[in-house]
C-alpha positions in Angstrom: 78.0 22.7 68.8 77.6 20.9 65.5 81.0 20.3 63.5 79.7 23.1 61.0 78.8 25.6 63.1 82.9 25.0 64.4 83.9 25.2 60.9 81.9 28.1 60.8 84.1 29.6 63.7 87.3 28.8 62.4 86.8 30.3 59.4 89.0 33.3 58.3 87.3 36.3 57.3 87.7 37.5 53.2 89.0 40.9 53.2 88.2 42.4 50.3 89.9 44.7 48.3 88.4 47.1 46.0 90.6 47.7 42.8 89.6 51.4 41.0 87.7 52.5 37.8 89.3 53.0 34.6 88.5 53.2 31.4 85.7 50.7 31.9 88.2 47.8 34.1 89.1 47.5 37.1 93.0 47.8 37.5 94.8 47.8 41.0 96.8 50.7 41.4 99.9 50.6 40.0 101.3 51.8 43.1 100.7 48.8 44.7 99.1 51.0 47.9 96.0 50.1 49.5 94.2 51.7 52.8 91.9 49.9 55.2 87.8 52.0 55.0 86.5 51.4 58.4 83.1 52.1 59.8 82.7 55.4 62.0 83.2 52.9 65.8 86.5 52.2 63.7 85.5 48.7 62.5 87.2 47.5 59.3 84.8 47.3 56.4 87.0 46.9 53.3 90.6 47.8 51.8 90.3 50.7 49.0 93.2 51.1 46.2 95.2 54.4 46.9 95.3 55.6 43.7 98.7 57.3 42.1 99.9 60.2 40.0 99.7 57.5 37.4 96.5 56.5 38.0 95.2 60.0 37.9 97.1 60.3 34.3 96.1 56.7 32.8 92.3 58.0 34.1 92.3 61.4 32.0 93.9 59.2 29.3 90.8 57.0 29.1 88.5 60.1 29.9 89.9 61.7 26.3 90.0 58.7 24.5 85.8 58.2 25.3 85.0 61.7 24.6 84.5 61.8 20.6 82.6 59.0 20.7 80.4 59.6 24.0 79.9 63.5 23.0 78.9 62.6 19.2 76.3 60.4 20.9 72.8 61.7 20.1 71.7 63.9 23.7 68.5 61.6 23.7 70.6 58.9 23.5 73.0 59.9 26.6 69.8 60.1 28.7 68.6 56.4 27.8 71.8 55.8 29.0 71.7 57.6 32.0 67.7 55.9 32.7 69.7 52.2 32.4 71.9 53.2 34.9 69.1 54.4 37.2 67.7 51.2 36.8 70.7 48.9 37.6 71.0 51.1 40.5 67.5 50.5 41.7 68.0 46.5 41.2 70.7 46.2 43.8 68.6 49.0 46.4 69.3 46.2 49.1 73.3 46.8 49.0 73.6 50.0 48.7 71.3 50.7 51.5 73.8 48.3 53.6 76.5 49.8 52.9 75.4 53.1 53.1 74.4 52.0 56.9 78.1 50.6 57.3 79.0 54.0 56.9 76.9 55.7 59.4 73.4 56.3 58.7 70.5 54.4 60.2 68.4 52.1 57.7 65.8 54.5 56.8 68.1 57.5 56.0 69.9 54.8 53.9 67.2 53.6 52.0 66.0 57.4 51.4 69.3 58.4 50.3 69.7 55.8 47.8 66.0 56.1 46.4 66.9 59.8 46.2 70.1 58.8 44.3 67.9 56.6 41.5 66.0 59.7 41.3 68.5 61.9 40.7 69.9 59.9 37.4 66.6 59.5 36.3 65.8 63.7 37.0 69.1 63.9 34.8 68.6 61.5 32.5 65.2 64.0 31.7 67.4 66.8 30.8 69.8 65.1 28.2 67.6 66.3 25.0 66.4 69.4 26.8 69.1 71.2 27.6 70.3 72.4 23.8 66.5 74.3 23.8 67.2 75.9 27.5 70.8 76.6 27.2 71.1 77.2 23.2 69.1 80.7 21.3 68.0 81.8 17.9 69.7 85.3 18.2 67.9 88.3 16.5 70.5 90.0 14.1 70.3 93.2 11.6 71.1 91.2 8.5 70.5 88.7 6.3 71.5 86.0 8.3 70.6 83.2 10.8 72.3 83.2 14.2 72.4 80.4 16.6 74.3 79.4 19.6 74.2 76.2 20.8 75.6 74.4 24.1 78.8 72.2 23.4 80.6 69.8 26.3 83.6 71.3 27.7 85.6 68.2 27.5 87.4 66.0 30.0 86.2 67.2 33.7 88.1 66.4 37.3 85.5 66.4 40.2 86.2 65.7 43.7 84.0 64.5 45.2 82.1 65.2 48.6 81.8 62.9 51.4 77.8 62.7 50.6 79.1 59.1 49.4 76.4 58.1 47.0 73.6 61.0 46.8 76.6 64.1 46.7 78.7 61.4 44.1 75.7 60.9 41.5 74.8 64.5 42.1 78.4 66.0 40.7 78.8 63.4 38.4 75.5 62.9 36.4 75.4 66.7 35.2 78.9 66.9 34.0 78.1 63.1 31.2 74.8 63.8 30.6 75.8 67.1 28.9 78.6 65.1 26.4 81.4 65.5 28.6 83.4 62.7 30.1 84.9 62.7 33.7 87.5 61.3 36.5 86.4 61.6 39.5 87.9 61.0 43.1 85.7 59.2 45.8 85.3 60.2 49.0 88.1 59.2 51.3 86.8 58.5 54.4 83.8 56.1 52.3 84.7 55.0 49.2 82.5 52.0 49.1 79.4 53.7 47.7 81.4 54.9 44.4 83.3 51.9 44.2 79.8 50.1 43.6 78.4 52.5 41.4 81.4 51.5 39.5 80.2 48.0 39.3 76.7 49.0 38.1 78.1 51.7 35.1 80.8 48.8 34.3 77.2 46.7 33.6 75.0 49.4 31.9 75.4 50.9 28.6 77.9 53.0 29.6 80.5 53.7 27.2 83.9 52.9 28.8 86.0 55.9 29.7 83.4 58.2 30.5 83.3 57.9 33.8 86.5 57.1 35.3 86.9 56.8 39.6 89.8 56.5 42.1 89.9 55.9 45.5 92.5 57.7 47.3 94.4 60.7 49.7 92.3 63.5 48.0 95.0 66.1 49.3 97.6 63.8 46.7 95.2 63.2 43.7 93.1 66.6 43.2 96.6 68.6 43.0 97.3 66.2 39.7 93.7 66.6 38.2 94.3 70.3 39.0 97.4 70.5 37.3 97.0 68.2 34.3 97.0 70.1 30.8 94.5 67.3 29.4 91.7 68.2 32.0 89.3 71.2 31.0 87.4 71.6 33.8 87.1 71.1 37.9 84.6 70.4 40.3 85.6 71.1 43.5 82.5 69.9 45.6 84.7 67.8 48.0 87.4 70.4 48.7 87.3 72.4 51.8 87.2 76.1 51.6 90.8 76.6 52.6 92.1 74.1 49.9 90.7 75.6 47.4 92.7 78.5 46.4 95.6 76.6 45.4 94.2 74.0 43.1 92.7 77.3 41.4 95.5 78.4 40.8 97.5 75.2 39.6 94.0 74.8 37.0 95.0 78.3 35.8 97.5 77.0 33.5 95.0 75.9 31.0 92.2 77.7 31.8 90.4 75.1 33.3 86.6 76.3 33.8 86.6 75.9 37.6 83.2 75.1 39.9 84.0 76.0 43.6 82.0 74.4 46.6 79.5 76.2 47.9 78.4 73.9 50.5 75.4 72.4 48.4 72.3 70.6 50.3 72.9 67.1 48.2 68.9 66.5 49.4 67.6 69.3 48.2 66.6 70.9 44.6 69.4 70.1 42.3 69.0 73.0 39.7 70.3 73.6 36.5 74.0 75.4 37.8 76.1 71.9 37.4 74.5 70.9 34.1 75.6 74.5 32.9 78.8 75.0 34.3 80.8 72.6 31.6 79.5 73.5 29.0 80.7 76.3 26.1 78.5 78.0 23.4 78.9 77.9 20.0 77.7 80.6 17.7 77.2 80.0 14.0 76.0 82.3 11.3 74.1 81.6 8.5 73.3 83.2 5.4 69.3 83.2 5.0 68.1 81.4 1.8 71.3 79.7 0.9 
């Protein structure tokens, strides 16, 4: 054995840990708390941050804080963004694919799921100047007047997210920013690698800091906070199970939080226009005519 292949040996392994998502940086969590992500034999992969009730609060900060500015954004606008961060996606295919195989699927299911996840922003990014035509009206009225309703962003949206880790993620998340609103969202627990990446590729796109904020976590600790928080106007409960649900409706009932349940979606199949809808209010406006 050469003398570099004994190096080689003797070598200690880097464990990396992966900090969280907020407001554009990546902060450790100010808890200090980390837990190992293993593979499914149990092999360790990677430590995660477990995020904090002050996480979860300096998260919906940055969330608000982004929101005038990424909601006053022009809709075609949002979807070029959304296209760039397709295509940052696409360029690093190769580790995604790896580490959605370090997570239990076989290479080709890997590489389909994440070419179905690049397709997915970019099917999104397509609907950003659409959606004021198909969710806004010219209303017919008896008078004199103009009547128009047009689709607004809800605001600042908690989504859980399910364990699909990359394909499920992009699906919940895409439809609530591409609409104007702005988002924290909690990563699968049992594989938080996948959104931990995508992190890395929005923190290098065009995407406004804030807008998309992610922690890593005990989901049973964090989604009680987002539930509860009087700053958040909306839930996605994708990653709850049935049985949790009821309670984090209620706790979201204190601000009348729009609330989208799990309905145990088919992340591979047709997306629809339900989650682009769901967080988003209507505006009507009158208008005298001639004036």
């Amino acid at each position: 054995m050469s003398e570099s292949e004994k190096m080689s040996e003797q070598r200690l392994a880097v464990r990396k840990t992966y900090k969280l998502f907020i407001g554009g940086a990546f902060p450790r969590s100010e808890s200090g708390r980390t837990y190992p992500v293993n593979d499914p034999e149990g092999r360790f992969l990677a430590n995660a941050s477990q995020a904090s009730r002050k996480d979860v609060r300096d998260a919906v900060g940055a969330a608000r804080k982004a929101f005038g500015g990424w909601s006053g954004r022009t809709p075609y606008n949002r979807g070029q963004i959304l296209y760039r961060v397709a295509e940052m996606l696409e360029g690093r295919h190769a580790q995604f694919v790896g580490e959605l195989r370090a997570a239990g699927l076989g290479r080709n299911a890997a590489a389909r799921e994440v070419d179905a996840a690049v397709d997915r922003w970019v099917w999104y990014a397509g609907w950003a100047d659409k959606l004021g035509a198909v969710a806004g009206a010219a209303n017919p009225v008896a008078g004199p007047y103009f009547n128009f309703s047009t689709p607004e962003p809800t605001g600042v949206v908690g989504v859980v997210a399910p364990d699909s880790p990359l394909l499920g993620l992009v699906s919940v998340v895409a439809p609530v920013i591409v609409s104007g609103n702005t988002c924290v969202v909690v990563a699968s627990e049992p594989a938080p690698l996948p959104a931990v990446t995508l992190a890395e590729v929005l923190a290098t796109s065009d995407l406004p800091g804030g807008v998309v904020n992610i922690l890593t976590g005990r989901r049973a600790e964090l989604a009680p906070w987002l539930a509860s928080h009087l700053d958040v106007n909306a839930l996605d409960l994708a990653g709850v199970p049935d049985e949790q649900v009821r309670p984090l409706e209620e706790a979201a009932a204190g601000n009348l939080k729009r609330v989208l349940r799990p309905t145990g979606a088919d992340w591979a199949g047709d997306p629809g226009t339900r989650r682009l809808t769901a967080f988003l209010e209507t505006k009507t406006v009158w208008h005298p005519v001639g004036v």
